[in-house]
C-alpha positions in Angstrom: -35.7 0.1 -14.3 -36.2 1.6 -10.5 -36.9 4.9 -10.6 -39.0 7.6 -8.4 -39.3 10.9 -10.7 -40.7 13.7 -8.1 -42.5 16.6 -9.3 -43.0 19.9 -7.8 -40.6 22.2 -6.0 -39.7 25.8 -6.7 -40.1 29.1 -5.0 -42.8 30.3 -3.2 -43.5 33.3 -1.0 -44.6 32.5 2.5 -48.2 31.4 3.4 -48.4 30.1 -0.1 -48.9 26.4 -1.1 -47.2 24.2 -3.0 -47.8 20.3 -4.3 -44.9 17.8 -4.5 -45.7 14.2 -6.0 -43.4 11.4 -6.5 -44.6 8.6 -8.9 -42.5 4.9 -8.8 -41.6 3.4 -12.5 -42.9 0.2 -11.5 -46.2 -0.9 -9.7 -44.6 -2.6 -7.0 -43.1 0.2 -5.6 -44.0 0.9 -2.2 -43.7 4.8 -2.0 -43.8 5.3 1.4 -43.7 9.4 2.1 -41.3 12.4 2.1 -38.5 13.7 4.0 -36.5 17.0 3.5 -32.8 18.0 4.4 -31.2 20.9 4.8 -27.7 22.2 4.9 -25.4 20.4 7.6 -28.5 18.7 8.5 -29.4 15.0 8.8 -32.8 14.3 6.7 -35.7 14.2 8.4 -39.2 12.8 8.2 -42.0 14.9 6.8 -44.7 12.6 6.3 -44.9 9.1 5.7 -47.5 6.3 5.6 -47.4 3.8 9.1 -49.6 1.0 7.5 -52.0 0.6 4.9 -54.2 3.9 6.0 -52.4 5.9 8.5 -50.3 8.5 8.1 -47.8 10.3 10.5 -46.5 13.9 10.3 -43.5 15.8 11.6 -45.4 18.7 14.2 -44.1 21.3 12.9 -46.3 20.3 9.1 -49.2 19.0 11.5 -52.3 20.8 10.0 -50.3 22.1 7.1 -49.0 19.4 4.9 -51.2 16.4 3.8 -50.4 13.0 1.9 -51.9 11.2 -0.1 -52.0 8.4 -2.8 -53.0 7.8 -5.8 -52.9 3.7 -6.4 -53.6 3.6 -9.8 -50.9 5.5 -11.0 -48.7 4.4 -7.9 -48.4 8.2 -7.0 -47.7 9.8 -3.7 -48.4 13.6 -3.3 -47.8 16.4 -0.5 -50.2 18.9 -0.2 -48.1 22.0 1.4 -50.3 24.8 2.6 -49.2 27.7 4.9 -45.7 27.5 3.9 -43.3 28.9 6.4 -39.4 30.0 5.2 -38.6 27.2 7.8 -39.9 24.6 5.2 -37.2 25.3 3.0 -35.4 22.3 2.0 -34.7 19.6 -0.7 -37.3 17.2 -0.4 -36.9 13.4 -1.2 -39.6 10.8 -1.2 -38.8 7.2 -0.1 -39.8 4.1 -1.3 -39.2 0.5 -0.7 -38.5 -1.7 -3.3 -37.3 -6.0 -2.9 -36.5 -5.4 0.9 -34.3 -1.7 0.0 -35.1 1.7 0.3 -34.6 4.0 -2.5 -35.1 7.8 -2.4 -36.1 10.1 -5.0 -33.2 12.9 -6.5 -34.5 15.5 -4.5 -36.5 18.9 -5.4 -36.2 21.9 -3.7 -38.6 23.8 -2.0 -37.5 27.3 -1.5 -39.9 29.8 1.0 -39.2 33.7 0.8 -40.3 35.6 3.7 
């Protein structure tokens, strides 16, 4: 079975930091980065991969938010440092799996001022 089971989320107070991973059921998932959505709001990139070793950030996590992946247990974490009430969200990784993309359930990431 397909399935992306995130990890992570909750309430923080602002400045704080917070780790989200996502980890794929199956080894040939291609877990590609996290997105976030908020109310009324179309979901938007975070960070994602580009290619094999780059990586591409939304400006407003530049120099706050970093990915990375662990291969061998086909993980994909966010490193969120400085948070800022505008992060809050639901997050949602992305993968791609035979030519689809699936997403993850979604965790929320709440930031109190």
């Amino acid at each position: 079975q397909v399935q992306l089971m995130e990890s992570g989320g909750g309430l923080v107070q602002a400045g704080e930091s917070m780790r989200l991973s996502c980890t794929g059921s199956r080894s040939d998932i291609n877990i590609v980065g996290w997105y976030r959505q908020t109310p009324g709001m179309e979901r938007e990139l975070v960070a994602s991969w580009t290619d094999r070793y780059s990586t591409t950030y939304a400006d407003s996590v530049k120099g706050r938010f970093t990915l990375s992946r662990d291969k061998y247990k086909n993980t994909v974490s966010l490193q969120m440092n400085r948070l800022e009430p505008e992060d809050t969200a639901v997050y949602y990784c992305k993968a791609r799996f035979a030519g689809r993309v699936k997403w993850g359930q979604g965790t929320q990431v709440t930031v109190s001022s």
